[in-house]
Structure formats: structure tokens, C-alpha cells
C-alpha positions in Angstrom: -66.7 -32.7 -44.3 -69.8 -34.8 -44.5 -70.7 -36.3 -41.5 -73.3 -39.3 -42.0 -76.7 -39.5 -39.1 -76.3 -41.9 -36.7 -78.8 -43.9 -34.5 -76.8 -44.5 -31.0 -77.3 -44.6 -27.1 -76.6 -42.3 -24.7 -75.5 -42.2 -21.1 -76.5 -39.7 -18.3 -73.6 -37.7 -16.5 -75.6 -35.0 -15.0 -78.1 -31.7 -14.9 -77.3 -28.4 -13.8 -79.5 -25.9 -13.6 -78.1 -22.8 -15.3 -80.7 -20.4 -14.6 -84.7 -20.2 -13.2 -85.7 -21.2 -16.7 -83.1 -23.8 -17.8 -81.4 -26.8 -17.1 -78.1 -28.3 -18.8 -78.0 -31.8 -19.3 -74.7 -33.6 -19.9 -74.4 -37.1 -21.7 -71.5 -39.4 -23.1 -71.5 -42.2 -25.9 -72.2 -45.3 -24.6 -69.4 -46.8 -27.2 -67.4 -43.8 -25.2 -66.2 -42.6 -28.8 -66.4 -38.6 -29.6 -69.6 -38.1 -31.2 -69.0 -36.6 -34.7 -71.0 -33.9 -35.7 -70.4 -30.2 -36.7 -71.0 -27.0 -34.1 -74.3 -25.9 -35.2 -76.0 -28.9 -35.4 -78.3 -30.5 -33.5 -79.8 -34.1 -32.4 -83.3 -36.2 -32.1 -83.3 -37.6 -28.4 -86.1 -40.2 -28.0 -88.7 -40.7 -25.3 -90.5 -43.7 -24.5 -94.1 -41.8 -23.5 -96.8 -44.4 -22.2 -95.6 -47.1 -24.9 -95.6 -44.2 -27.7 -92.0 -43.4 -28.9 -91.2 -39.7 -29.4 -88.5 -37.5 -30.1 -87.4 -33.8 -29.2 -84.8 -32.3 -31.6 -82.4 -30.2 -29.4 -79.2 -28.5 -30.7 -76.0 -29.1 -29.3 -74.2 -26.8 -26.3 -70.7 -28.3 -26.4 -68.3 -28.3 -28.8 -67.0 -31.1 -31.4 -64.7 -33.1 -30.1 -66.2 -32.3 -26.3 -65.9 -35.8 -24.0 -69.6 -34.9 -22.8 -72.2 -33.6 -25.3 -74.5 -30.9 -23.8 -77.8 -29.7 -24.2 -79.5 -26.7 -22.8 -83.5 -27.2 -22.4 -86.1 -25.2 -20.9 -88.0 -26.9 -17.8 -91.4 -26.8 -18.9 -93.3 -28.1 -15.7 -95.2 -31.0 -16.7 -94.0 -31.2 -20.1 -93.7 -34.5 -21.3 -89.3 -34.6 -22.4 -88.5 -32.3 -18.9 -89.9 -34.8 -17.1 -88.4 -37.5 -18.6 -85.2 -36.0 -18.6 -86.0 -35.0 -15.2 -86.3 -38.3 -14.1 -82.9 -39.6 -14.9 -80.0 -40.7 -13.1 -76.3 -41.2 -13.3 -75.7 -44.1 -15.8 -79.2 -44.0 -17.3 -79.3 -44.8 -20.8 -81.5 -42.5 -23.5 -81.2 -43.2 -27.2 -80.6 -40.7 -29.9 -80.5 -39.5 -33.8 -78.1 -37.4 -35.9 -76.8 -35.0 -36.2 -78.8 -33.5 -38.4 -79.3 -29.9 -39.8 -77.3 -27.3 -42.0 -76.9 -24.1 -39.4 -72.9 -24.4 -39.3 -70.3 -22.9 -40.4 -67.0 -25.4 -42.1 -64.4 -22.9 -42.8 -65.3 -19.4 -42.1 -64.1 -18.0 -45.2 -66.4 -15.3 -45.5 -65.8 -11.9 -43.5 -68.8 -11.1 -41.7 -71.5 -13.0 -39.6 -74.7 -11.9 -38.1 -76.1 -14.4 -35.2 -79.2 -14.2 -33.8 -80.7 -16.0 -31.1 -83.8 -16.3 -28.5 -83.6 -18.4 -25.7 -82.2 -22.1 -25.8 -81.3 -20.8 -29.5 -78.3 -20.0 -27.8 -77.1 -23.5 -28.0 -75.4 -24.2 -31.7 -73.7 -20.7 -30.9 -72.0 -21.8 -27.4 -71.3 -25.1 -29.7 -69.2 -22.3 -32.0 -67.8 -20.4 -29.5 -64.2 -21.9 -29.5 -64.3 -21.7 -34.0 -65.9 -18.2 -33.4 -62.7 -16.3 -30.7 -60.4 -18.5 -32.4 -61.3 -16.6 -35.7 -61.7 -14.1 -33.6 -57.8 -14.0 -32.9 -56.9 -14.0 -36.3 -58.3 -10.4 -37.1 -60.1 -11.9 -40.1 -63.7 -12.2 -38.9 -66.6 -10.0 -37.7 -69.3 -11.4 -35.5 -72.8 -9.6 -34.1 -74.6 -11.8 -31.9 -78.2 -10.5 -31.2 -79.1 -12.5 -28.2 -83.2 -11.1 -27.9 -84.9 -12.1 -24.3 -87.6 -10.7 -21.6 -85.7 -11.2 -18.5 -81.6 -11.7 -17.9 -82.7 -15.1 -16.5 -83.2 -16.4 -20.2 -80.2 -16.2 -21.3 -78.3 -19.1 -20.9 -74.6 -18.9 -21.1 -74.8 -15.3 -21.0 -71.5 -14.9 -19.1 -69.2 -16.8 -21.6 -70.4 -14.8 -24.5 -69.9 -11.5 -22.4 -66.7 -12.7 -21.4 -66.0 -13.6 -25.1 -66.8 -10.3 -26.6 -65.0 -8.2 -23.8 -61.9 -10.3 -25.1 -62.2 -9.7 -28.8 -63.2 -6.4 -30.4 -64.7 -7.9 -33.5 -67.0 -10.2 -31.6 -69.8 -7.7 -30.6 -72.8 -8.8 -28.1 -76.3 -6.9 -28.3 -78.6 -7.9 -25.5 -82.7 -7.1 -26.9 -84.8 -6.6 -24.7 -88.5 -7.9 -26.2 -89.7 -6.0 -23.2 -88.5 -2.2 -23.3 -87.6 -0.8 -20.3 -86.6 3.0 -19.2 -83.2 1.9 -17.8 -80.6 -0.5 -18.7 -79.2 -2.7 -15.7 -75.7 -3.1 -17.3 -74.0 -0.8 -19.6 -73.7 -3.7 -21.9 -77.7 -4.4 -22.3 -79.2 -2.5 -24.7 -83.3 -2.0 -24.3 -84.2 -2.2 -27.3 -86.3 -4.3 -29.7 -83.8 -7.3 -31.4 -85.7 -6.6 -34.8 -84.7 -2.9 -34.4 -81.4 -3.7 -33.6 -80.6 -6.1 -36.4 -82.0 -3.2 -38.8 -79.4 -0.7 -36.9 -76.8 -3.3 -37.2 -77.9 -3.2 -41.6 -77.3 0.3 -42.2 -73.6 0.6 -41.2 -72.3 -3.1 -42.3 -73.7 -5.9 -45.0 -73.1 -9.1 -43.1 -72.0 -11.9 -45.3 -74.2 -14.6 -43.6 -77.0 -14.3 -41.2 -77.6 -17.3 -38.5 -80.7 -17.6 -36.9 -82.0 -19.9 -34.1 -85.2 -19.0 -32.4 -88.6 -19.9 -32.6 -90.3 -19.7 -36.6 -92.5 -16.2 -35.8 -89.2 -14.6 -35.3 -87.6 -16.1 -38.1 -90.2 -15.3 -40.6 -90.2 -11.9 -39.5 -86.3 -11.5 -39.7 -86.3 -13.4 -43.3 -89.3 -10.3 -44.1 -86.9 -7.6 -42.7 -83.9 -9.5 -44.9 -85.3 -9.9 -48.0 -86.6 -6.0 -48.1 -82.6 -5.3 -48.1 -82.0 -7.6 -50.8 -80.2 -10.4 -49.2 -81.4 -13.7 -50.9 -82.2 -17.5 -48.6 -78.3 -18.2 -49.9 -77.4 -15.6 -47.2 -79.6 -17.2 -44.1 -78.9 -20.0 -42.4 -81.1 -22.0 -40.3 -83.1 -24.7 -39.8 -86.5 -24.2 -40.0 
């Protein structure tokens, strides 16, 4: 399904703040359609910054077909789009572009995924989540997430994917700790390096597709670690 970019406006429903580091803001069309786009994708929200117009590309939290679209952002204190979005109140208006970007996934036809995240790369994948335990339910797919972070406190939505892979065997959840540590605080946390892990994850299974959403050292360095084990940029998906 192609699904055409749109310019549009925005309204505010509300922030939550989903951990120390992140906030999760909720808006609906101002046309109160459905905004279409795919999960995986994300959108251009524009500031008006001392008469300069700028935009923040932020991938979408919620599912297609959602009421509310939602993002999840860090608050960067003093940073020019947190305090901006900061700033806003019920009914407020913001204006947007998109969807853009190729990081989703249409029909799930292949057998086995790799997803790997840092941070607010969680996003498209919470945006998946429904596509990913309903496939999930149908014994056909495999799905690793490597979700790679310093503290717990940066992982947002960290309970619905551990709630999601403690329902479905064949959706497995590694925690990567970027800091070691000597002991794990949860039996399902794993201290070790998320590059280490991904190269465990490579020498029992050949995922079909890779995913990646984080920042572009780490996804250099896992295209590097990729490419040594023969998997071509057909294989990887993201969008940097």
C-alpha cells in the first residue's frame, strides 16, 4: 500500500511523562480523520523558533488506525522542540509532514526478524507491536528485539514489550546494557554489550531482516558487524 506525505495540522491531547528521561506526547487530526501511515514510520513536526521555521522528525508510538497519534521524545532541558512542546496546552494546534520513511514491515512474509533499538528508537516498534503478537499468534514468525540502554529509566515502554514476550515464545526480549554491570537486577536483563548480543543472536539463527532504530554510530557499527556475515543492505532496514 502506498501511502502519499501529507502536510496537515495537529491538535494537542496531552503529555505524560513515561520515565525521568521521556515524555509522551498525544495528538489528533485537526480534520479528526485517522492519520494514514504505516507502523514504522515516522513524521516532520514543525516549530516556529524566533520567526525561523524548523522541523524534528520523530517516529510514531501508536499504532495505524490509533484515534491519537503518539510520540515518545526525550526532554532535553533547554532544547529548542522540548520546550516548545513543553509549552503546549490542550487544543493547541502544531503542524506536521508525512509520513515518511521505509523502516516497516507490509506483510510479514518472511520468517525471521531481528529489531534493534536505543532509546526513543523504541517508537516505530511499539507502533508494530499489535502486527508483531498478532503474528506472533500465528506460530509463523520469529522476533529478537535488542533493546540496548545505560540505565532501566531509558527504556520507554519497556513493560509492554516484557509483557509481550512473556506471552509469546517466539517474541524474545534482550535488554543490553551499554554499561556492564556484575549483577543483573531482573532475570530478564542481560548485562551485556547489545553489539555482543546481536553477534550471539548470529551464530545460532540467520534472521531474514534486520530493523534498526538508534542513533547513526550504532548503526554503522551494526551494518560493519552485518556485512562481515554476508548479509547485503537488502537485508537492513532503516532510515538513516
Amino acid at each position: 500500500m502506498q501511502i502519499e506525505n501529507i502536510e496537515g495540522t495537529f491538535v494537542f491531547e496531552e503529555a505524560k511523562r513515561i520515565s525521568p528521561f521521556y515524555v509522551k506526547y498525544s495528538f489528533y487530526l485537526a480534520n479528526g480523520r485517522t492519520l494514514p501511515f504505516k507502523a514504522g514510520q515516522y513524521l516532520d513536526l514543525v516549530f516556529h523558533n524566533n520567526g525561523i521555521q524548523e522541523k524534528r522528525s520523530y517516529s510514531i508510538a501508536s499504532p495505524p488506525n490509533n484515534s491519537l497519534i503518539d510520540f515518545v521524545i526525550k526532554d532535553i532541558k533547554n532544547g529548542m522542540a522540548s520546550s516548545k512542546l513543553n509549552g503546549l496546552k490542550k487544543g493547541d494546534v502544531i503542524s506536521f509532514d508525512g509520513p515518511f520513511g521505509q523502516m516497516s514491515i507490509s506483510n510479514w512474509q518472511n520468517k525471521s526478524y531481528v529489531f534493534i533499538a536505543t532509546g526513543s528508537g523504541i517508537a516505530p516498534f511499539r507502533s508494530m507491536l499489535p502486527e508483531i503478537e498478532a503474528n506472533m499468534k500465528s506460530g509463523e514468525n520469529r522476533v529478537f528485539l535488542l533493546l540496548g540502554i545505560s540505565v532501566k529509566e531509558d527504556a520507554p515502554f519497556l513493560d509492554e514489550f516484557l509483557n509481550s514476550s512473556l506471552k509469546h515464545k517466539d517474541f524474545k526480549l534482550y535488554i543490553c546494557y551499554g554499561i556492564k554491570s556484575d549483577k543483573a537486577q531482573e532475570a530478564w536483563e542481560f548485562n551485556v554489550d547489545l553489539e555482543d548480543k546481536l553477534v550471539q543472536i548470529l551464530e545460532i539463527t540467520r534472521p531474514d531482516k534486520i530493523l534498526i532504530s538508534s542513533n547513526p554510530t550504532l548503526i554503522n557499527k551494526t551494518r560493519l558487524i552485518l556485512a562481515e556475515r554476508g548479509f547485503s543492505s537488502n537485508d537492513i532496514l532503516c532510515d538513516i
